[in-house]
N, C-alpha and C positions, 0 to 999 in steps of 0.2 A: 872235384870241381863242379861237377853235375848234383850234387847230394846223392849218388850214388857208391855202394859197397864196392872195395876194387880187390878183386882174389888174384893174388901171387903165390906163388909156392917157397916154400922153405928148405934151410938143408940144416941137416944135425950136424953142431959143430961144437966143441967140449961141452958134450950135458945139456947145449942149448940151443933153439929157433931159431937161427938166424934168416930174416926177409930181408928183398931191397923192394926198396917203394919210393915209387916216381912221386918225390913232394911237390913237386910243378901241381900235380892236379889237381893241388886243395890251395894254392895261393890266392891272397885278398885280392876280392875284385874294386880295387881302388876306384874305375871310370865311373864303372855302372853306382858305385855308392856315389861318389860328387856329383853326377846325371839326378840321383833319386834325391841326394840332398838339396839340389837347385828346383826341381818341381818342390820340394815340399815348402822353401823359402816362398817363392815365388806363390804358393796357393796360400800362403800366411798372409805376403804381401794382399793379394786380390781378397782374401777373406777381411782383413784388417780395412782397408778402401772400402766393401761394400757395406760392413758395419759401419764407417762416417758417412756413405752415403745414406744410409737407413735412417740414421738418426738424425742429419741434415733434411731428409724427406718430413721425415714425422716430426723434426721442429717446429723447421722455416716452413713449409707450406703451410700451416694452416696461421702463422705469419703475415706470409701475404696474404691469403682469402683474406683474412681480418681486416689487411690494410685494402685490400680491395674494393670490400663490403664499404668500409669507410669512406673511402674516396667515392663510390658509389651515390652515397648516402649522402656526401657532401655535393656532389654533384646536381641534385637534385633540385634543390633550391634556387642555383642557377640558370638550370633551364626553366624554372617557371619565373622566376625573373625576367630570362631572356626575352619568353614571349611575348611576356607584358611591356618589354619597351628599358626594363629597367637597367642598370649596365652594373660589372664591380668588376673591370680591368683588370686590375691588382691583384687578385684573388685568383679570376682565371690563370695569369701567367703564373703565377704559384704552384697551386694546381698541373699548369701542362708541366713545370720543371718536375716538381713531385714523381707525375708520371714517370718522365723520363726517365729518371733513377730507375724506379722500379723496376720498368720494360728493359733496362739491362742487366739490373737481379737475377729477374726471372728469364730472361734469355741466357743468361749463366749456369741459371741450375737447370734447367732444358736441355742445356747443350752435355748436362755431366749425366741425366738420368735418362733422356730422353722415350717418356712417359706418357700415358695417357693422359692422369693428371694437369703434369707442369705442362703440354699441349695447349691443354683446354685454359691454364692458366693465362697463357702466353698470350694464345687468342683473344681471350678477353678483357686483358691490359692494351693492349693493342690497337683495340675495337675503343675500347673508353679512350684511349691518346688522342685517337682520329677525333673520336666527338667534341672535346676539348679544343681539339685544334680550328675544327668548324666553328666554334661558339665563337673562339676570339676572333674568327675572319668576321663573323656573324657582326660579332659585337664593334669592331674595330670601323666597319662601312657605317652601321648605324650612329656610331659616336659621334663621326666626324657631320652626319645627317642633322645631329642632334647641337651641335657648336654650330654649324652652318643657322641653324632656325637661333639658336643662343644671339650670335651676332647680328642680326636681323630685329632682332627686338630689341637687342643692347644700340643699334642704330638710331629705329624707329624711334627710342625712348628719348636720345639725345637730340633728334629732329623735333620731338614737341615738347623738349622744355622753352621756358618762357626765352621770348625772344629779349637781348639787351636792350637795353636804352638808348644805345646809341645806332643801333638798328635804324630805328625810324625813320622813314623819307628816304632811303637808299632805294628801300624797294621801286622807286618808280624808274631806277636809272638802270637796273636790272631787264635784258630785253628777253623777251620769252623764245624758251630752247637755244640749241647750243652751236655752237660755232660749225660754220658751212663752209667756212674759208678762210685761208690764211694767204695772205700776199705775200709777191717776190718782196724781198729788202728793200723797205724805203731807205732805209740809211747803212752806210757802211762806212766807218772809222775805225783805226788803230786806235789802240788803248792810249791815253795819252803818257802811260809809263813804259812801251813799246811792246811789240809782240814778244820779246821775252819772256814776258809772267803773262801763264797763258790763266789764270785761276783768278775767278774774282768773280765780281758783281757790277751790277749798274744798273742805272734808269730814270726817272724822272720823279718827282716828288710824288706819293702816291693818294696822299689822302685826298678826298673828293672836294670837301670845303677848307682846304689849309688858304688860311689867310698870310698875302703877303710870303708865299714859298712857293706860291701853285707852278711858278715855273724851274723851279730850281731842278740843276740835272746834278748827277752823284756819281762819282767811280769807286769802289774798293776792290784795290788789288791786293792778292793774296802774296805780301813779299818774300816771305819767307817758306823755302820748301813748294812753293806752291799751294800750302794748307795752311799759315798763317798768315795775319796781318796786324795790325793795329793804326791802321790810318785809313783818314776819309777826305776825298777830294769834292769838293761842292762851286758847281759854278751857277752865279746867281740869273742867268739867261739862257736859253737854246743859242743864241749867236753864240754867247762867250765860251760853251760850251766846244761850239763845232769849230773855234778860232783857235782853243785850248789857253785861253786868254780868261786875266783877272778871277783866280780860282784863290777860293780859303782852303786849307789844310787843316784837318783835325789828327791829335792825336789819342785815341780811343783807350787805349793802355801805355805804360812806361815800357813794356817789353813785351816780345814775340812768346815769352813765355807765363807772363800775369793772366794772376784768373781771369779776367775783363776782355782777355786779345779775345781777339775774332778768327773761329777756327770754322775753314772749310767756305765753298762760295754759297754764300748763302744770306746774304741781308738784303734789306731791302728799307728807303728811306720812308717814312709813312711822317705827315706831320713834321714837328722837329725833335724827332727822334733818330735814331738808326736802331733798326731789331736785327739781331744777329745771333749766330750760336756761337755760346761761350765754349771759352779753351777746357778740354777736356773732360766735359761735362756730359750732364742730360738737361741742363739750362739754356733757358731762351736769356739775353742781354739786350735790355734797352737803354743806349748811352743817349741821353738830352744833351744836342748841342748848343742849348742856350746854359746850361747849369754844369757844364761837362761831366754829369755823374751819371751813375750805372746803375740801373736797379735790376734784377733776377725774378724766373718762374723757373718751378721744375715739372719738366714734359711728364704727363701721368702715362702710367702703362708699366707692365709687367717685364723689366729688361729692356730700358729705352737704348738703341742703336747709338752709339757715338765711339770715336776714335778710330774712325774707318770699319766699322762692325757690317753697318748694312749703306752703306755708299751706292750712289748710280753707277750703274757698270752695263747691260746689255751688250758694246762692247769691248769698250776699253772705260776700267773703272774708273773715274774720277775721284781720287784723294780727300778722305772725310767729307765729302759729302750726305753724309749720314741726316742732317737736320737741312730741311730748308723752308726760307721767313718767306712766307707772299703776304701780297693784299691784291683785294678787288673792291665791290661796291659794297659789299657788308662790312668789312671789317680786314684783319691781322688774321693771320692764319700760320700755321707751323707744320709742315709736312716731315714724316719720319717715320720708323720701320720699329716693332718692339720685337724681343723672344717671346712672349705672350701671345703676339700675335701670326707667330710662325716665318719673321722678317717681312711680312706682308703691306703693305703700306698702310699708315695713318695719318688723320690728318684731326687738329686740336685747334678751335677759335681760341685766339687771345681776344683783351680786350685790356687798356690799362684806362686804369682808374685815378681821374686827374687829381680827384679830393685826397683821396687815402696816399694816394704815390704808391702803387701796387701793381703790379704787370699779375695778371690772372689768365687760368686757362678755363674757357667756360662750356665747351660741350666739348667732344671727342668721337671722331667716329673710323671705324673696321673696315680695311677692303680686302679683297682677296686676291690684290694685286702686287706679286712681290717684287719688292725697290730692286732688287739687284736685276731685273728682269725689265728695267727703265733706265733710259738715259737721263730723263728729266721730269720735272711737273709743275704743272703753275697751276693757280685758281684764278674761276670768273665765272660772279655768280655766284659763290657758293660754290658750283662746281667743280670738280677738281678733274683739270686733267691731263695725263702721261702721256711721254713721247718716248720711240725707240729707232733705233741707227739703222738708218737705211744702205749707205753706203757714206763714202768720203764727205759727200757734196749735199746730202740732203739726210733732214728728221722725218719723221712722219708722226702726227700725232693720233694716237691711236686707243684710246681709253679715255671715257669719262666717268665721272663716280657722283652722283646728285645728292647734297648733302640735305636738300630739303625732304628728298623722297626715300631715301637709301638704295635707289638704282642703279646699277652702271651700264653701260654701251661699251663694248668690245669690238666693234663693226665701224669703227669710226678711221677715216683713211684720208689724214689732212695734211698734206707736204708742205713741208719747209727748208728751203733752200739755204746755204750756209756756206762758208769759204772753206773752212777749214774743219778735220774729222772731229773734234773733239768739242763738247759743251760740256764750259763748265758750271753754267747758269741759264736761268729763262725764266722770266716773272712777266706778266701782265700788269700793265696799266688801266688801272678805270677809268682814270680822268680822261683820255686820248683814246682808250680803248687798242692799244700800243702793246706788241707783246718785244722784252728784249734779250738778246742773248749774248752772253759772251761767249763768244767760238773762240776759242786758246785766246791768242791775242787780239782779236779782233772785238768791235762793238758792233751788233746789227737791232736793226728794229723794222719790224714787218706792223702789217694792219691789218688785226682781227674785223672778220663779216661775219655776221649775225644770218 
């Protein structure tokens, strides 16, 4: 059993040798052979592993270096861009995805060799990720520096084009800087369709020189949902108005669902017209109450707001109010919210053109005030400006935006008193210099001080 000789003695027995010998001490050592067979499996095994890892080494590593060098190499360009001011987003993010892959390649084959080498690899995929990642913070502040100075002279540019035509002589009814004060409610009446329909509009005729209208007052209620309507109430006096006496009815569309209904509070009577935002649109509607017809603009801008997209809300949202019609001493005005402009407020001169019969939008200008972040907004002046929810009882107006300068005031702190928590409209008059509001079902009008 030992590999050793084992001496036994013998005895003569017929003619012949006979030994006994202990067979036990040469029996197979069964354990110890499956022990030495399992080390030698087992060193095939780690020998066979370390040959794929060898070859996986002197592959793929100089793989990555290559792709390293590359992305390197690609890199480069972009940081002497970066400094210069020049930007390529798009590329960067690419770029950092790129990395990211890699940096868990090689944190893969690190973790199976873990070498000098893939070390030094690792580090310096890692090292490039971080820089990548700095660039696009780099680049992402600066971009928004660079839209910020964009919209500034996209302003600028639309405050000195030529002025309209029908401009002229406004300017002296225009009083210089902006609103110091707002008054408690001169006036407060229910709607005259009841406080149930709390959504609508109203006010007094609004054009400066309308002949033969100049006193007419106007309701539209939102009858439908509280976001449509298709009717217009016009009384031809301030008495007949507050007596709710001898009033014409129009009907603006056949139904609460024709392209022409009037969706959201938002018209305003200028002349003898009504401007309003069309049902489902990105159109402004101007229906002529002497000819009963309708004629269309489409709001320019990149993803114009409507069907409840970017509506007043600061606190409780008001229903498609996405688009809304003012005037003051210049002109027709459309305020509303684009995806282009990051739902930020905008506001666009109309101007319709009596010869041609053509409602046009003729300048446009960018704030960096977003609609959803306003109860409400009117123009005067040209300037345009927002209100937000103080509490149940009171607005505050609080933002102006100067469409002759491109400046705005954020430091403005002008209360307005109100019945009820919710507006769902507020337009300025020029003529009277009258701002009105419908609070749910209520009618109120205050007096702007200069």
């Amino acid at each position: 059993g030992d590999g050793q000789a084992q001496r036994v003695s013998g005895q003569k027995k017929n003619g012949s040798c006979v030994c006994a010998v202990d067979s036990n001490l040469w029996s197979f050592p069964a354990l110890k052979y499956e022990a030495v067979l399992q080390q030698v499996q087992s060193c095939e095994g780690s020998l066979i592993n370390l040959q794929e890892q060898i070859q996986l080494s002197s592959q793929r590593l100089p793989e990555f270096e290559a792709l390293v060098e590359n992305l390197t190499a690609r890199l480069e360009p972009h940081q002497y861009l970066h400094s210069r001011g020049l930007y390529t987003d798009l590329s960067l993010r690419l770029l950092d995805q790129e990395l990211g892959q890699l940096e868990t390649d090689i944190g893969a084959i690190h973790s199976q060799l873990n070498n000098t080498k893939t070390l030094k690899l690792s580090k310096e995929v890692g090292k490039l990720h971080k820089d990548v990642e700095r660039l696009q913070m780099s680049d992402t502040i600066n971009m928004k520096t660079v839209k910020e100075k964009l919209r500034y002279l996209k302003n600028s540019a639309e405050s000195c084009k030529s002025i309209p035509k029908d401009f002229k002589g406004h300017q002296g009814h225009c009083l210089k800087g902006l609103i110091t004060r707002i008054s408690d409610p001169i006036m407060t009446k229910v709607s005259p369709y009841g406080k149930t329909y709390i959504s609508g509009s109203w006010g007094k005729q609004a054009q400066m020189d309308s002949e033969g209208q100049k006193n007419m007052y106007w309701v539209q209620p939102l009858l439908n949902s509280h976001i449509w309507g298709n009717s217009l109430r016009v009384y031809q006096t301030y008495e007949d108005f507050m007596a709710a006496a001898n009033h014409r009815d129009f009907t603006i569309a056949p139904s609460y669902s024709h392209t022409n209904t009037i969706e959201g509070p938002s018209a305003v009577l200028y002349g003898e017209a009504l401007y309003y935002h069309c049902y489902k649109s990105a159109d402004i509607c101007r229906y002529d109450l002497n000819s009963n017809t309708v004629k269309r603009v489409t709001l320019p801008g990149s993803g114009v707001g409507f069907n409840n997209k970017f509506p007043y809300c600061y606190y409780d949202c008001r229903a498609n109010s996405d688009v809304d019609l003012e005037a003051d001493e210049t002109g027709l005005w459309a305020i509303y919210a684009t995806v282009g402009n990051h739902g930020n407020l905008v506001v666009s001169r109309l101007a319709w053109d009596s010869e041609a019969e053509t409602l046009n939008v003729t300048q446009t200008w960018e704030t960096r005030l977003f609609k959803k972040a306003v109860s409400n907004a009117f123009m005067v002046c040209g300037v345009l400006y927002a209100t937000r929810y103080v509490d149940e009882y009171h607005e505050e107006v609080f933002y102006a935006f100067d469409t002759a300068t491109g400046k705005e005031d954020n430091s403005l702190t002008l209360p307005m008193e109100k019945i009820s928590k919710g507006v769902a409209s507020l337009s300025y008059n020029p003529t009277n210099k009258q701002i009105y509001m419908y609070n749910d079902g209520y009618l109120l009008a205050y007096q702007a001080n200069f």
